[in-house]
C-alpha positions in Angstrom: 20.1 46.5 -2.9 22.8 44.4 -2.4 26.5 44.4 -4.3 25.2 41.5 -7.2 22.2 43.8 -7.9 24.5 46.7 -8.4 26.6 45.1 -10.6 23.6 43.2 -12.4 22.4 47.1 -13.2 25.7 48.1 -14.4 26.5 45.3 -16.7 22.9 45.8 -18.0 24.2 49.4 -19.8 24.9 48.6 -23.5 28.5 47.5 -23.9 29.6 47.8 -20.2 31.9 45.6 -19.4 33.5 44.8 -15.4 36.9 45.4 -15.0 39.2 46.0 -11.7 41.0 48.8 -10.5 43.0 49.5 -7.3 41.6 46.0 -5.8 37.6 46.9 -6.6 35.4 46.5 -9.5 34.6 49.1 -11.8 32.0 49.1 -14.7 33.0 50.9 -18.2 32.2 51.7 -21.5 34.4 52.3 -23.8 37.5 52.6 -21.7 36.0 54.6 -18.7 34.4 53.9 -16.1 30.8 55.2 -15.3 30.8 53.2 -12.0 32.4 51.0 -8.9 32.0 49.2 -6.4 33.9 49.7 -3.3 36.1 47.1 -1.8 33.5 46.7 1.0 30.9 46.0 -1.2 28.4 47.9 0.8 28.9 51.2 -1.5 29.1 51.7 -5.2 30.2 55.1 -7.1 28.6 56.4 -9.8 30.3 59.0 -12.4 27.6 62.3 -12.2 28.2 65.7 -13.3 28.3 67.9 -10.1 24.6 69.3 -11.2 23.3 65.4 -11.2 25.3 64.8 -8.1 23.7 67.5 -6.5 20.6 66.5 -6.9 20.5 63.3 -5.7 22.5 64.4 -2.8 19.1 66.6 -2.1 16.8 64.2 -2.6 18.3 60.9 -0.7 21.5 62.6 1.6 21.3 59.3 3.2 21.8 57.3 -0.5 24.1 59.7 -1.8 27.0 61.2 -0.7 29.7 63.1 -2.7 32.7 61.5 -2.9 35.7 62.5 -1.0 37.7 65.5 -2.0 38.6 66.5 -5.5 36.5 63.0 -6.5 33.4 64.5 -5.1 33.7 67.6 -6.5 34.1 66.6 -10.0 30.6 64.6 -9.5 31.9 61.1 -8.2 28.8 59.9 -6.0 28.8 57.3 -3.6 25.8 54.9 -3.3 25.0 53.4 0.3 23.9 50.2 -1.3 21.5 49.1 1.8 19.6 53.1 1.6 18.6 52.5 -2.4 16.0 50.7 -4.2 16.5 49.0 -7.7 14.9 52.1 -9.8 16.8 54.6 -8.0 19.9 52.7 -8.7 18.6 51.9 -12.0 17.8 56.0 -12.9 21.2 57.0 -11.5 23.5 54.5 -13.1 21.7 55.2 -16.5 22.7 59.2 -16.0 26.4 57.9 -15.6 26.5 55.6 -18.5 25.4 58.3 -20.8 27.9 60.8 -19.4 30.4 58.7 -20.2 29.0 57.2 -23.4 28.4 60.6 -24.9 25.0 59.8 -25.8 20.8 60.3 -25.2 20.4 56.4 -26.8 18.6 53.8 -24.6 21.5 52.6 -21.8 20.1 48.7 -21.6 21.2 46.3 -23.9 19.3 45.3 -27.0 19.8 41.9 -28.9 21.6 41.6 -32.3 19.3 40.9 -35.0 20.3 37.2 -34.8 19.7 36.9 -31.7 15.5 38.3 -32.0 
């Protein structure tokens, strides 16, 4: 997985959009952001609850790794970009978007009805 990819993904959720905070990209919807990439470009974040984070900290500890400090602890999740596959990444940035999207809807983008 390399930066593009992640950012490929993330821009695939319905209405994300890339924006830039503190000198790195971040990914939102609706205002917030669901997930980042670091300014190394060799992590991303994505916005978990602390139940989801858990859980993929368990599964892939070398993929996933809490955030630092309070971040962490609210369910930030850092992504080691090289450790992860495409689905992985796919299945976890999906979780964020509809944490912060409020929503069970499909995450990827569908066409207008002009555009079919």
């Amino acid at each position: 997985m390399t930066a593009e990819d992640f950012r490929r993904l993330a821009l695939g959720m319905k209405d994300a959009i890339e924006s830039e905070h503190m000198g790195h990209p971040d990914f939102r919807i609706n205002g917030k952001i669901f997930a980042t990439l670091h300014a190394d470009e060799r992590w991303g974040m994505v916005k978990l609850t602390p139940e989801q984070q858990q859980e993929f900290v368990r599964r892939d500890p070398a993929a996933f790794v809490p955030e630092k400090g309070a971040w962490g602890r609210q369910g930030y999740t850092a992504v080691q970009l090289r450790s992860i596959d495409e689905e992985a990444v796919g299945e976890v940035m999906t979780l964020a978007w509809r944490n912060i999207a409020g929503t069970r809807a499909p995450a990827r983008k569908r066409p207008h009805r002009g555009q079919l």
